[in-house]
N, C-alpha and C positions, 0 to 999 in steps of 0.2 A: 585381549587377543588370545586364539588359541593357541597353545602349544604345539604342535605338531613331530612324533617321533619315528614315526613310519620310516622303517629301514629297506630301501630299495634291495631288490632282487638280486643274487649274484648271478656270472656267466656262468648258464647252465655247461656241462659236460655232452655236449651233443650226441659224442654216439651213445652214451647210455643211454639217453633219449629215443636214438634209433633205436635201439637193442630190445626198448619197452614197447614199442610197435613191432617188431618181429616178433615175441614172444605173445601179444596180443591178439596177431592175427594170427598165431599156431594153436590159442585157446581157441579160439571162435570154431578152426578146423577140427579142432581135437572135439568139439562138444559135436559138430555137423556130424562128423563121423558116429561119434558115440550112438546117437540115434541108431544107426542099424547092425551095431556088435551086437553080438549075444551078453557076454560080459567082460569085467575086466580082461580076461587072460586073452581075447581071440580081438582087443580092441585095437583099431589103427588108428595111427599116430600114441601107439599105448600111454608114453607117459607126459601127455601133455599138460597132465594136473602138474606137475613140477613147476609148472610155468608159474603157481602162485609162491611158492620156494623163492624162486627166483625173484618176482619183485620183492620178497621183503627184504633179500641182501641187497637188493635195489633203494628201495626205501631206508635202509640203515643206513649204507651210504651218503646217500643224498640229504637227511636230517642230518648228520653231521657234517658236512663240509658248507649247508647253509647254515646251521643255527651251532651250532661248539661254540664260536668264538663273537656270539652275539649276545651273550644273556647278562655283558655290564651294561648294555643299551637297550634290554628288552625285559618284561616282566610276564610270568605265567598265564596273566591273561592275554599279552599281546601276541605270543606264542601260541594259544588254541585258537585265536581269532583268524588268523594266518593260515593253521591248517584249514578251520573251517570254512575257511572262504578258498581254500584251494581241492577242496576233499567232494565239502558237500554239497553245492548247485547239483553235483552230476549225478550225486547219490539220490536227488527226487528227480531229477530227472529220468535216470534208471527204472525208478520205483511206478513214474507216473505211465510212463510206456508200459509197462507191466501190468500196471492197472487196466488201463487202454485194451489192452488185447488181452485181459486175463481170460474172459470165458471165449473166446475164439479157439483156444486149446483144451475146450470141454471133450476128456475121452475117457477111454477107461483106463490110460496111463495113468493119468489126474482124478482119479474117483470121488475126490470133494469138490471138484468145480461146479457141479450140477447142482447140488445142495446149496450151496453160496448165495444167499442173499443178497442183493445190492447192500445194504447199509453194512452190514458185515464186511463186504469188499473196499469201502469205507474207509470202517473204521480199521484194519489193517493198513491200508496205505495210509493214513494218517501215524499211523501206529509206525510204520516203516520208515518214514520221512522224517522219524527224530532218532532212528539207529539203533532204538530197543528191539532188541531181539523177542522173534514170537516162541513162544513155548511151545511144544509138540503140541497142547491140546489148543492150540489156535489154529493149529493150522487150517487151512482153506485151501489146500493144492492135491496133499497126498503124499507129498515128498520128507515134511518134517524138515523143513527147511526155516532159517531165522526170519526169511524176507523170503514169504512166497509167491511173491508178486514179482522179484529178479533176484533170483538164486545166489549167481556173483557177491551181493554183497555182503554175505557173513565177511570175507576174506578183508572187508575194508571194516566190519566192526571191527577185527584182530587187528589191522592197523591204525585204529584209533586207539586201540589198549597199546599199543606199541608205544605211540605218541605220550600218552598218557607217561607210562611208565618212565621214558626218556627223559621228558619234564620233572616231573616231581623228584625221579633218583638215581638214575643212569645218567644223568648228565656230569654229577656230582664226583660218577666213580676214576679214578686214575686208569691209565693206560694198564698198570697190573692188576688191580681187582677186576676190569672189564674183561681181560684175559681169564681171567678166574671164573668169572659168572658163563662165559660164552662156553670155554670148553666143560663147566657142566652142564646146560644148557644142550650143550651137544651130546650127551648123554640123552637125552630124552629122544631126539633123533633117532640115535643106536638103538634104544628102549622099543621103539616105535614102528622103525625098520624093520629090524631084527627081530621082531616076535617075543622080546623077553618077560614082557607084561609084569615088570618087578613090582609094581605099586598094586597088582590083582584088579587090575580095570577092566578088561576085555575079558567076556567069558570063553569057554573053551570053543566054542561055535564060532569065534570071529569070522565074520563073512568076506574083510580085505584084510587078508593074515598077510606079514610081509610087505606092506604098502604103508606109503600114509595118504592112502585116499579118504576124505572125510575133513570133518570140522565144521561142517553147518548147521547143527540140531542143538537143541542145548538138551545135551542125553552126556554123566559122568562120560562115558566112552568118547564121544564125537567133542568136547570140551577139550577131554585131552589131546585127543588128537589135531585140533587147532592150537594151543598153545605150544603145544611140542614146534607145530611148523612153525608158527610164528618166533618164538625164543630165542636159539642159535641165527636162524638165517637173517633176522634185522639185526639184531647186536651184533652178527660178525661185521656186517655191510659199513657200521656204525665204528666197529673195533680196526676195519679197514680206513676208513675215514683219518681217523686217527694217526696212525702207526702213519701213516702216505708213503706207505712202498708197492709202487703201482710200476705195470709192467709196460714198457712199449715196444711195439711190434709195428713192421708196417702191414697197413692197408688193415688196422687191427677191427675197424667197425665190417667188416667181410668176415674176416674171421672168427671175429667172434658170435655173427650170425649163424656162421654154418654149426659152430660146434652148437650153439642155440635151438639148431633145427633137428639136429640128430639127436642132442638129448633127448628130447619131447619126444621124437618120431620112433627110438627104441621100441625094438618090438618087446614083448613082455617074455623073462628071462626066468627059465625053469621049468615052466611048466606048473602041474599039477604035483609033481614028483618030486622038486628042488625048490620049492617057495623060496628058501631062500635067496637065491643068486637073484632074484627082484630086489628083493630088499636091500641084498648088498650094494646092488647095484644105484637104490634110489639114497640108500648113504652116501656114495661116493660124491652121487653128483652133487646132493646139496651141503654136503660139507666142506668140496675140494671145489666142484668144478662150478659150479655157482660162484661163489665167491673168486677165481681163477676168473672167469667173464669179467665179473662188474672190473677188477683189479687193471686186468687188461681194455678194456673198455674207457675205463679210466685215465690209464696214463698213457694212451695211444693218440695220434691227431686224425683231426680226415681232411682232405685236401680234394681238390676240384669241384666246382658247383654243383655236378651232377648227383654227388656223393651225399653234400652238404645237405640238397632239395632234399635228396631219400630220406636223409636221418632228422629233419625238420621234418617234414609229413609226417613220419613213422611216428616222433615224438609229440605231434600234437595231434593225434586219434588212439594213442597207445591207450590211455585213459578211457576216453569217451567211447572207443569200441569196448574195450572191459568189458564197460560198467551196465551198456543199453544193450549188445546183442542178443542175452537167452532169450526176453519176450518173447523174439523171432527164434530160438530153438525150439522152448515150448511150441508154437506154432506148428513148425517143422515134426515136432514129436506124434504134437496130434496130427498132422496129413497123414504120417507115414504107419501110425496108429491105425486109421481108416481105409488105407491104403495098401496093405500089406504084401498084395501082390503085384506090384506099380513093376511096370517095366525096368531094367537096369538105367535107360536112356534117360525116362524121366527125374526118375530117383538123381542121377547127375545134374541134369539142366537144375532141378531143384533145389539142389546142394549149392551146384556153382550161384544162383540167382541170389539166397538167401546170404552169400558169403557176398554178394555185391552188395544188394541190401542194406548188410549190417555195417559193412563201412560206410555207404554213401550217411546211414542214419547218424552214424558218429558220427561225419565230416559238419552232418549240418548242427545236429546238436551242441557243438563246438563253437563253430563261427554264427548260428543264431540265436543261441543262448547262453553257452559255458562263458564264454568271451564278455560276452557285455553282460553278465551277470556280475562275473566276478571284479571289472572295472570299475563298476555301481557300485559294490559291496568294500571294493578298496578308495574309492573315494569318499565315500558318505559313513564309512564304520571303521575301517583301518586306520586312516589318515586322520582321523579324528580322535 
């Protein structure tokens, strides 16, 4: 007879659930937009890359308060299995849709698309659908991106090294070494933010001084730059987990949407002249006011159905929009690539269309594959 040790699901934290679908659907805007800024400084919804900041305090969180207090009934392999049946259905799914529509966004944004061989597109998505990062000389886009078939997912390789890292040695640490690691950690933030370049990474030309826009190239620069986000903002979310001094507030999953939406939607602060006051400003948020959300999100309830339906929706596409919408920006890139002079009118309806689009594409990709994949994959491999 088999054994059987599969440890059932804890009750998820529902508004953070919401809060991962508000944040989801202000990336999806924040990328629509981006298509027709000129560059960072003049871009709306300026800082909606924060939103990947944010899930990983999100993510730190949520790894500790399911798994801390499971690892005398769980072993290192049953712990990657778990993630992997929670992480990666969406991650080929993401990849495969990208494939799907890769040369539909053949323009001069994307100057390797044209060159692209079929079997070359291939073997890339083959390549992508195990999480190994492409090296700049693979690229096939123009972007120098890890997965240039859907952009998004460097931020879930950085969460698989999170994962990683938690397992094998961060689990291990006390409530004061983890304190220890996190506020240095947050040094790298500051480093990163604040333009101090103490380690001599960034040349003097930095093209996002003040920012931590970046992390998907495997370039020493863009390396650091994803590890620095990653570092501080999952291990605090995780060091939060811990410590459980969470805040409640009423009607807190509202509240902490709004402060959610005005983070992200900040217009970009300084100028050309004060670079800094961006930077300080992207410190604050992910050092204080990120971990301030998840805290508050946390120890807050939601009450009445209506509330409840939002932040269930929100919580089950917050993912699956992530992970599938760029395809559909690329798209969008190349229209508006071709298109240059499109009406203001159109340019709208095509924004709003693609932002329906991309949810309805999550909703199904959800309930007709993410779902019953990942039941298959818990019955037939988990549970076994």
């Amino acid at each position: 007879m088999q054994h059987n040790d599969y440890l059932a699901s804890k009750p998820r934290y529902e508004i953070l659930d919401g809060l991962r679908g508000v944040a989801s659907m202000m990336v999806v805007a924040y990328h629509l937009f981006e298509t027709y800024s000129h560059d960072p400084l003049h871009q709306i919804l300026n800082h909606g890359y924060l939103a990947v900041d944010f899930f990983f305090v999100l993510s730190g969180f949520v790894i500790g308060y399911a798994y801390d207090d499971r690892w005398t009934r769980m072993t290192l392999k049953d712990f990657f299995k778990r993630r992997l049946v929670r992480l990666h259905p969406m991650v080929i799914m993401g990849t495969l849709i990208g494939a799907l529509l890769f040369y539909f966004g053949d323009c001069s944004a994307f100057p390797f698309i044209s060159e692209t061989p079929w079997w070359k597109l291939l073997l890339l998505f083959l390549l992508s659908c195990t999480m190994i990062p492409a090296v700049t000389s693979w690229d096939i886009r123009g972007w120098e991106e890890t997965n240039p078939l859907n952009g998004p997912t460097w931020s879930l390789t950085l969460e698989y090294i999170a994962n990683i890292l938690y397992a094998l040695f961060i689990r291990h640490f006390s409530k004061t070494l983890l304190t220890i690691f996190v506020i240095g950690t947050g040094f790298l933030t500051i480093d990163l933010t604040m333009n101090l370049d103490v380690f001599n990474i960034f040349s003097a030309n930095r093209n996002a001084a003040y920012t931590v826009i970046g992390g998907w190239s495997i370039t020493p620069a863009q390396i650091y730059i994803g590890i620095s986000r990653l570092l501080y903002p999952f291990f605090m979310g995780l060091l939060l987990s811990r410590i459980n001094k969470l805040i409640k507030i009423k009607r807190g999953f509202w509240w902490c949407s709004i402060l959610i939406i005005v983070m992200l939607a900040m217009p970009r602060l300084g100028g050309q002249e004060n670079m800094w006051m961006n930077g300080a400003y992207e410190a604050f948020c992910i050092l204080a006011i990120c971990p301030l959300i998840v805290a508050i999100g946390a120890g807050s309830d939601i009450k009445g159905k209506r509330s409840v339906a939002i932040c269930t929706f929100l919580g089950e596409i917050s993912y699956p929009l992530y992970i599938t919408h760029f395809p559909l920006v690329y798209m969008q890139i190349a229209w508006a690539n071709s298109h240059p002079d499109a009406p203001l009118g159109t340019v709208i309806c095509l924004s709003i269309s693609t932002f329906i689009l991309s949810i309805g594409l999550a909703y199904a990709s959800l309930k007709l594959y993410d779902i019953p994949v990942r039941e298959w994959l818990k019955k037939h491999w988990l549970m076994k």
